[in-house]
C-alpha positions as CSV (number, residue, x, y, z in Angstrom):
1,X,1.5,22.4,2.9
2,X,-0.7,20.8,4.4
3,X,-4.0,19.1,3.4
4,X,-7.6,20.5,4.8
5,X,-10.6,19.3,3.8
6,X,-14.0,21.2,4.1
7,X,-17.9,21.2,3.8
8,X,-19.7,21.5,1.0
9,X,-18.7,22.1,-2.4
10,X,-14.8,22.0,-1.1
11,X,-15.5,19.3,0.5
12,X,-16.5,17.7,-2.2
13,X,-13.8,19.2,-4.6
14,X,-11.6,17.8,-2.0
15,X,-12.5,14.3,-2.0
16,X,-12.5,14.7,-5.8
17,X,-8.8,15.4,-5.8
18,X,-8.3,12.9,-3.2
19,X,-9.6,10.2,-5.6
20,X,-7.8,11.2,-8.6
21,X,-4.5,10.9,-6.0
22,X,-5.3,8.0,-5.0
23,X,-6.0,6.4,-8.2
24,X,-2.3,7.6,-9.2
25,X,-1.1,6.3,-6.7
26,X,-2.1,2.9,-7.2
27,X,-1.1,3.1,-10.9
28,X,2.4,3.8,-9.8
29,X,2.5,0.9,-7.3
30,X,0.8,-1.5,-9.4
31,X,3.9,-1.4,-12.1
32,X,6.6,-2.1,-9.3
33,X,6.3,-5.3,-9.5
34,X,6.9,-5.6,-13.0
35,X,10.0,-3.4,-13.3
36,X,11.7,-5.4,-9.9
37,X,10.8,-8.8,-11.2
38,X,13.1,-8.6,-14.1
39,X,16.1,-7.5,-12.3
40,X,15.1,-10.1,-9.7
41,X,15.3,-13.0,-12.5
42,X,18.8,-11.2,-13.6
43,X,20.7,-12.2,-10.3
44,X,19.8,-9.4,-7.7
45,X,18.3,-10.9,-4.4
46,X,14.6,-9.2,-4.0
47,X,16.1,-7.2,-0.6
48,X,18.7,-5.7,-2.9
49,X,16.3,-4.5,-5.0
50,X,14.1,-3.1,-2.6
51,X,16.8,-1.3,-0.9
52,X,17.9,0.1,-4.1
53,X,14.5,1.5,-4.2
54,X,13.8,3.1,-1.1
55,X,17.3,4.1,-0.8
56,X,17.5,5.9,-4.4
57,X,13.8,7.3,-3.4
58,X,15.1,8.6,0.2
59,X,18.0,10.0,-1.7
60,X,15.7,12.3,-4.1
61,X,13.4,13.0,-1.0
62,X,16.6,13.9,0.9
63,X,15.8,18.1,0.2
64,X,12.5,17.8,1.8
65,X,13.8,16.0,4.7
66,X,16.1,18.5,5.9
67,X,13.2,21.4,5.3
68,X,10.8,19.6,7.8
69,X,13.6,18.9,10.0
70,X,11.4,19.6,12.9
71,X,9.3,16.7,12.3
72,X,12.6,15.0,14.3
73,X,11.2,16.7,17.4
74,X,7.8,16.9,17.3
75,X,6.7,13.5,15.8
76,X,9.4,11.3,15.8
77,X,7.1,8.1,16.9
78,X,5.4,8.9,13.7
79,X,8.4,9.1,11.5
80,X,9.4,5.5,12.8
81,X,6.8,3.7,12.4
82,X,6.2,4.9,9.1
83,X,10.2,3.6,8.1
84,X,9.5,0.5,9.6
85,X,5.8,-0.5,8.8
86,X,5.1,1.7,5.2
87,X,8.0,1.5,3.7
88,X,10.3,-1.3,4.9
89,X,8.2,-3.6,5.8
90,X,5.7,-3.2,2.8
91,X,8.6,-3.3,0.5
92,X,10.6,-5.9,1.7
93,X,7.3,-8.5,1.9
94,X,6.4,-7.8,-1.5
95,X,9.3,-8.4,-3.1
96,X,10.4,-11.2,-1.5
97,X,7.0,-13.1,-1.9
98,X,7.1,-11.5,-5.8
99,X,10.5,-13.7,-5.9
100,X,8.1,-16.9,-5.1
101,X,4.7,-16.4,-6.5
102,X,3.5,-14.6,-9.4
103,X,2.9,-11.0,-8.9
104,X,-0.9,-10.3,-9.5
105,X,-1.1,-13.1,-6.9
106,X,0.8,-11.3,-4.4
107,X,-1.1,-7.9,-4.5
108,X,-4.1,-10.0,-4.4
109,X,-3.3,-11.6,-0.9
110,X,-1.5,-8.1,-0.2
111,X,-4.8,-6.4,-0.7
112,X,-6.6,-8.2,2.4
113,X,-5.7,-4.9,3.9
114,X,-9.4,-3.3,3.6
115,X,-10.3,-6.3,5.6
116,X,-8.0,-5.5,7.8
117,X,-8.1,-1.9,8.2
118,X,-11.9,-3.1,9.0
119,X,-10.9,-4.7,12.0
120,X,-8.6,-2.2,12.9
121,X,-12.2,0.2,12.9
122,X,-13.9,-3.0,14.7
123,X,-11.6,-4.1,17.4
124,X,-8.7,-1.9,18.3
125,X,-10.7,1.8,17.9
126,X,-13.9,-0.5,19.0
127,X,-16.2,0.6,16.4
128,X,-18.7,-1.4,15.3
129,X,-19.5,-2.3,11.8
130,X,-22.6,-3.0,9.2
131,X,-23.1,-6.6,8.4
132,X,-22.1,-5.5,5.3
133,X,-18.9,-5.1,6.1
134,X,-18.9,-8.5,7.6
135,X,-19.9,-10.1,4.3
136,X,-17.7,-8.1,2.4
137,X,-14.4,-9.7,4.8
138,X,-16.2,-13.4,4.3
139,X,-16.1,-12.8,0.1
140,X,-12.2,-11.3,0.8
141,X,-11.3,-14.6,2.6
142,X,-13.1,-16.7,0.0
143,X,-11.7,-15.2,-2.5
144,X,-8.1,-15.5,-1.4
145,X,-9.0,-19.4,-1.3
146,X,-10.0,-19.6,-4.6
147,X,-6.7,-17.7,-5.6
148,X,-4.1,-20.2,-4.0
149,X,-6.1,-23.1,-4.3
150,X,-6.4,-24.4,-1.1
151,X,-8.3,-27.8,-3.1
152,X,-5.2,-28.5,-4.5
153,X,-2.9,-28.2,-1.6
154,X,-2.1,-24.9,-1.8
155,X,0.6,-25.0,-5.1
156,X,1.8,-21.7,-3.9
157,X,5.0,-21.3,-2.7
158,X,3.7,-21.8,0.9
159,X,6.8,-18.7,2.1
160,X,5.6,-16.8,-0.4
161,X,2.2,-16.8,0.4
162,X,3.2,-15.6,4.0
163,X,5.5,-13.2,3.1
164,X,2.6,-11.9,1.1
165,X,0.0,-11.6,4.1
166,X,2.8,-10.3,5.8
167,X,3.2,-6.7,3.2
168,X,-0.5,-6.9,3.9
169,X,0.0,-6.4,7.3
170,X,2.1,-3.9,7.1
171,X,0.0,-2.2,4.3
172,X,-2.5,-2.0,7.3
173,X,0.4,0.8,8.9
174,X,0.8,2.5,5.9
175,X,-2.9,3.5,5.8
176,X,-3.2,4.0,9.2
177,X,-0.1,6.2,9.6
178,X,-0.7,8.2,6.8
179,X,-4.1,9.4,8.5
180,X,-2.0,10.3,11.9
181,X,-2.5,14.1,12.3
182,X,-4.9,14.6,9.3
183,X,-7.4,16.6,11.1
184,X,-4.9,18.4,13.5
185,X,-5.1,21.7,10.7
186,X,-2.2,23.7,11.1
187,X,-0.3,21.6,13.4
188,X,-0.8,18.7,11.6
189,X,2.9,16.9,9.9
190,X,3.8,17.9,6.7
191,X,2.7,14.8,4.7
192,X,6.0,15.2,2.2
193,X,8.4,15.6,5.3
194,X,6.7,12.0,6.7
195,X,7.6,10.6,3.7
196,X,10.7,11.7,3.1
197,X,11.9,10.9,6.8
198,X,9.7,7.4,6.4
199,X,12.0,6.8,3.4
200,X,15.2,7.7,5.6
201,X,14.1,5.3,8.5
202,X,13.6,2.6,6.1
203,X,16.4,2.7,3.8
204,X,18.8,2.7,7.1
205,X,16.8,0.0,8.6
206,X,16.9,-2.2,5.1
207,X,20.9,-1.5,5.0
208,X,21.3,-3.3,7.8
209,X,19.3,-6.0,6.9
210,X,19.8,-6.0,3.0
211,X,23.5,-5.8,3.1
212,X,24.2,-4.0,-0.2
213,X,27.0,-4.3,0.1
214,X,27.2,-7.9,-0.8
215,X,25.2,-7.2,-4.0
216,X,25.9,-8.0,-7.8
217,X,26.2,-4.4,-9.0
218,X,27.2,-5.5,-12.3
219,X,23.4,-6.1,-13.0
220,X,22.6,-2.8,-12.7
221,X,25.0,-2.1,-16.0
222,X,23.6,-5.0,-18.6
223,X,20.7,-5.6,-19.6
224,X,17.4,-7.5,-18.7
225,X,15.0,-9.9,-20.0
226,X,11.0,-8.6,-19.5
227,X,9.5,-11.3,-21.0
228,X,12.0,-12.0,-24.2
229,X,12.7,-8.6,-24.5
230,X,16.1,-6.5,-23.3
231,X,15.5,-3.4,-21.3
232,X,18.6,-1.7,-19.7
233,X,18.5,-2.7,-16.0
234,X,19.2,1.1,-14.9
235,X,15.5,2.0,-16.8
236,X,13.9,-0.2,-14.8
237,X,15.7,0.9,-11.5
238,X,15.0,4.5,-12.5
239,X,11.1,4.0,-12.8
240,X,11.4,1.9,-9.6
241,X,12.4,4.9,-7.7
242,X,11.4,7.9,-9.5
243,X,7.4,6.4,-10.2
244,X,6.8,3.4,-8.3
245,X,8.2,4.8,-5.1
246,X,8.5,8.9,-4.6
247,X,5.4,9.2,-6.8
248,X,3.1,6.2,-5.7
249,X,4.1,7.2,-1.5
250,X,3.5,11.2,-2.5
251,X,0.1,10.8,-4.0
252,X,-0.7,8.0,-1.6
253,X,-0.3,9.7,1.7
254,X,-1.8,12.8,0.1
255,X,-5.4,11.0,-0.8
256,X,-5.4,9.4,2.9
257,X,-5.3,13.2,4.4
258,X,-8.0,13.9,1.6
259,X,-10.2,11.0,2.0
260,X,-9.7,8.4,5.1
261,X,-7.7,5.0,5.6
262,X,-10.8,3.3,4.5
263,X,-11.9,4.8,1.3
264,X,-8.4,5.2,0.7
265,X,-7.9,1.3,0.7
266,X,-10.6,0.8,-1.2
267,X,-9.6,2.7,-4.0
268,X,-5.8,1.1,-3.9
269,X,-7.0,-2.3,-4.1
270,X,-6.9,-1.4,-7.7
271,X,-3.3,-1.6,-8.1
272,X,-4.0,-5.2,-7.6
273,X,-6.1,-5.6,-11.1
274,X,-2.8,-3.2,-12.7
275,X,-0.4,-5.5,-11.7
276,X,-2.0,-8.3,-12.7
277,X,-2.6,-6.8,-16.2
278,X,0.5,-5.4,-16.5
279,X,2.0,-8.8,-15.2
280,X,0.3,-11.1,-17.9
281,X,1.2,-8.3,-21.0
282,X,5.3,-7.4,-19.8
283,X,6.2,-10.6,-18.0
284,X,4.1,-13.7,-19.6
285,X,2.3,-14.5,-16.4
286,X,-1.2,-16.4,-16.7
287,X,-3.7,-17.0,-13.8
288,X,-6.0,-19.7,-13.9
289,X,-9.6,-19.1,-14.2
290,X,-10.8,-19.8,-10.3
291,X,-7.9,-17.9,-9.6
292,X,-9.1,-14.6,-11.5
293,X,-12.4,-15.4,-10.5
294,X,-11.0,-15.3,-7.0
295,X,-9.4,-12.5,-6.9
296,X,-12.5,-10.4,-8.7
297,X,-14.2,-11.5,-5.1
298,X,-11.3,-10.6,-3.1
299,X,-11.9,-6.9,-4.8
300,X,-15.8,-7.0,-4.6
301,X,-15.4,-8.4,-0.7
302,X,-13.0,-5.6,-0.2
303,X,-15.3,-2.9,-1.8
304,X,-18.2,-4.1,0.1
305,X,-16.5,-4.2,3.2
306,X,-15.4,-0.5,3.2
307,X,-18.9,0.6,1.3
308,X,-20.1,1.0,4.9
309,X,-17.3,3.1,6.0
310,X,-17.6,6.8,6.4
311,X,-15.4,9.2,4.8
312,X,-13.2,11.2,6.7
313,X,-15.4,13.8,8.9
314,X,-18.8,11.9,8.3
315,X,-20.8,12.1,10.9
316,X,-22.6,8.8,10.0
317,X,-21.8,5.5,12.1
318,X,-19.8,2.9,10.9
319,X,-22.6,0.3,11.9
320,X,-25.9,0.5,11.3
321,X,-28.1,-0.2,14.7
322,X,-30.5,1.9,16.8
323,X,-29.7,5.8,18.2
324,X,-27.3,5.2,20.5
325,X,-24.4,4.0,18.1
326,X,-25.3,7.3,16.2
327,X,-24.8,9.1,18.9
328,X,-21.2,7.8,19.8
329,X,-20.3,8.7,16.1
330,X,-21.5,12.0,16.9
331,X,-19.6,12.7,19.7
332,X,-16.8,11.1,18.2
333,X,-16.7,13.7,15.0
334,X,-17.0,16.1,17.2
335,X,-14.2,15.4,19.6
């Protein structure tokens, strides 16, 4: 069904709930990288692996798809761009720069997105922000210096990195999309039929480029190594699909209706810190010190940033300034 939110104590109830999702959300995220990086190592090439996992995930999702097959007609822009932009491009970024560069350093870059979604507010829906904000991207970008080490000539896989900022791009979509139609009540998409026919667009679109085909499927039957130890490849597989994918998109596009792409972002840039613990305790990996240092300011500039953006049907301004920029927020809530 879907989400409403409300005034008062439901409204607050509401944004409650939409926390809690989105903080489950970024706990199933953050351990994708952990489980694909293993099976990665193995033999599979990282667009296998990610096809594996939206495909396995649009196959479970498959049900919900045909029930909301109206969503075809009515939104099918929508369903698209959510394939292309929240799922496959997401996905395929982040595990190919995972392949290059340690993980907790590829959410951190990946997370840039509140920055983003910032100018997004700023310069596309021409709404302007608190200065604030503006320090809060300034810290982000600072941050992100500190954690490839620009001094030392950037020692990062230089791909990598890019591929990175690229699935923070297209993270940018996922927030953005998953907010299309939120306030539209009753006629607004189902949020579980978007993501099941975002999973269908982008498992089609990643078999054409991924080529399964072509893939080792023997890996899938032995086991792997996570950091000395053997896990059975098909585990890992199974918590790719079941957790970090149906679970994390479910929960994620449900707190976005609850909440708003900003305070939405905010909250996922966790799954950054998760990966990066769960990366140094299952896989061995270490970060410098001005690298964590780095990418604690990356999360701070992040937090900062969106700290000034209002919830979802706030009436206050995104920037702070004299009457009239209050009273363009106005009209805007109310429109």
């Amino acid at each position: 069904m879907p989400v409403h939110t409300s005034n008062g104590s439901q409204g607050n109830h509401g944004r409650g709930v939409g926390l809690g999702l989105a903080l489950v959300s970024a706990l199933a995220f953050g351990g994708s990288g952990v489980a694909a990086k293993p099976l990665i190592q193995a033999g599979l090439d990282p667009l296998h692996v990610v096809w594996l996992r939206v495909a396995g995930a649009a196959l479970v999702m498959l049900p919900l798809a045909v029930r909301h097959r109206a969503l075809l007609r009515r939104r099918p822009a929508l369903l698209v761009g959510f394939g292309l932009l929240a799922v496959a491009g997401v996905q395929a970024c982040y595990f190919a720069a995972i392949s290059r560069i340690p993980v907790g350093v590829a959410l951190l870059i990946e997370y840039l997105s509140p920055a983003l979604v910032l100018g997004w507010v700023r310069f596309v829906q021409r709404r302007p922000v608190t200065r604030a904000a503006a320090v809060g991207v300034v810290l982000a970008v600072g941050g992100l210096a500190c954690v490839v080490e620009v001094w030392s000539g950037l020692s990062f896989d230089a791909l990598g990195l890019l591929l990175a900022l690229g699935a923070a791009g297209c993270q940018v979509g996922y927030f953005v999309l998953s907010d299309q139609g939120g306030d539209a009540g009753e006629e607004a998409p189902d949020p579980l039929g978007v993501i099941a026919y975002g999973l269908l667009v982008g498992a089609a679109v990643l078999t054409f480029v991924a080529r399964p085909w072509s893939m080792d499927w023997q890996v899938l039957t032995d086991g792997v190594h996570m950091n000395g130890t053997v896990v059975p490849a098909v585990v890992l597989l199974l918590w790719i699909v079941l957790v970090a994918t149906v679970l994390a998109y479910v929960t994620g596009v449900l707190s976005v209706r609850r909440l708003s792409p900003q305070i939405a972002v905010v909250v996922a840039c966790l799954e950054a810190v998760i990966a990066t613990v769960l990366a140094w305790v299952l896989l061995g990996e270490h970060l410098s010190a001005p690298q964590i240092i780095g990418g604690a300011v990356v999360l701070v500039g992040a937090f900062i940033a969106q700290s000034s953006t209002p919830a979802k049907g706030s009436a206050e301004p995104v920037a702070s300034g004299g009457g009239t920029d209050r009273e363009l927020s106005a009209r805007e809530t109310a429109a």
